[in-house]
N, C-alpha and C positions, 0 to 999 in steps of 0.2 A: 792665829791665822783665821781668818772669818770664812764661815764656808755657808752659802745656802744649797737647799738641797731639795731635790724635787727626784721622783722616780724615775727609772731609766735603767739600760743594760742590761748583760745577763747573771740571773740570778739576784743578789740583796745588793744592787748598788744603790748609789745616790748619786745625785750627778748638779753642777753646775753649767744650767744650758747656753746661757750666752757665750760664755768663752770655750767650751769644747771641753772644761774637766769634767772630771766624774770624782765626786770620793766614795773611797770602794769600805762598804762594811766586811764584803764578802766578793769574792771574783771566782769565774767559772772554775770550777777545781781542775779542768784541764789545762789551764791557761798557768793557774797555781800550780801545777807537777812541773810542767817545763820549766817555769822559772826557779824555782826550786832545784830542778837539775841542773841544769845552767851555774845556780849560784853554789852546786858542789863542788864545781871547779874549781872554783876561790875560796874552799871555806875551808879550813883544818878539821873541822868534825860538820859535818854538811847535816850530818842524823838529828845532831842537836838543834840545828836553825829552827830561830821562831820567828815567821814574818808575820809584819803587818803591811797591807795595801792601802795607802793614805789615799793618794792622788793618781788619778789617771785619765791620762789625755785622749781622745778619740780623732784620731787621724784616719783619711779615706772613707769615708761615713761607716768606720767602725773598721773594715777590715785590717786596717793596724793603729797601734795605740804607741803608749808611753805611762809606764808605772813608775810611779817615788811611791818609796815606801821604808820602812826601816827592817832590819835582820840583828839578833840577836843569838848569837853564838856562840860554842865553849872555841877557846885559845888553846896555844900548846901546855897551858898548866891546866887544863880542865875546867878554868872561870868560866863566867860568863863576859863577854867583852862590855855588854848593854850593845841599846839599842844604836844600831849602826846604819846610816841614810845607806839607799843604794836606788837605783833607776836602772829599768829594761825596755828595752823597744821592742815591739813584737810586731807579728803579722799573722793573719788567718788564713789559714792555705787547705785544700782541700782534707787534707789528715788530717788538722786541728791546727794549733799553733806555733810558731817559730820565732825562738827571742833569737833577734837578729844584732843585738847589741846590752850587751848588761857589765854595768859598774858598782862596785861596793866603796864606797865615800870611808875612811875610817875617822869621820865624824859625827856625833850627837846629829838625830834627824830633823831636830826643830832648829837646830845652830844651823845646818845648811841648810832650810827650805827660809829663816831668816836673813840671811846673808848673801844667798844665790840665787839664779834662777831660771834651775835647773828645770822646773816642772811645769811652766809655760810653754 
């Protein structure tokens, strides 16, 4: 996937300004807790999650977005699954932020950002 990248958002991102993404090196660690929380709902061992924030969309001049990114997590036998696509929608609200929608894909994250398109 071809990405150009020029400065932008908060904290280490990089972003894509024509089309509205961002790829995130790095996303606000408050933005990164919630989602994280969010994705303990769904996850057998939520302690173990290792994310990475690929892609992210800037919707309402920033006040809410859209992250693909992949999670990597231990299973009911203590593996690690690898890395697994998942996307959240969030929003900026005076406390901080609120993922208003989040999916964990149980598929490879380059096979669905391949095949779908999810993160436009």
């Amino acid at each position: 996937m071809k990405r150009m990248l020029e400065p932008g958002l908060a904290g280490a991102m990089l972003s894509v300004a024509s089309s509205g993404l961002v790829v995130a090196e790095e996303i606000d660690p408050a933005l990164a807790q919630v989602i994280r929380a969010k994705a303990a709902e769904a996850l057998l061992d939520p302690y173990s999650a290792v994310f990475t924030y690929d892609v992210i969309k800037l919707l309402e001049e920033g006040a809410a977005g859209k992250i693909c990114g992949s999670v990597n997590a231990k299973n009911g036998f203590g593996a690690y699954t690898g890395a697994r696509f998942f996307n959240a929608g969030y929003m900026r609200t005076v406390k901080g932020y609120e993922v208003i929608a989040f999916s964990i894909i149980g598929l490879p994250f380059q096979q669905v950002m391949d095949e779908h398109d999810f993160c436009s």
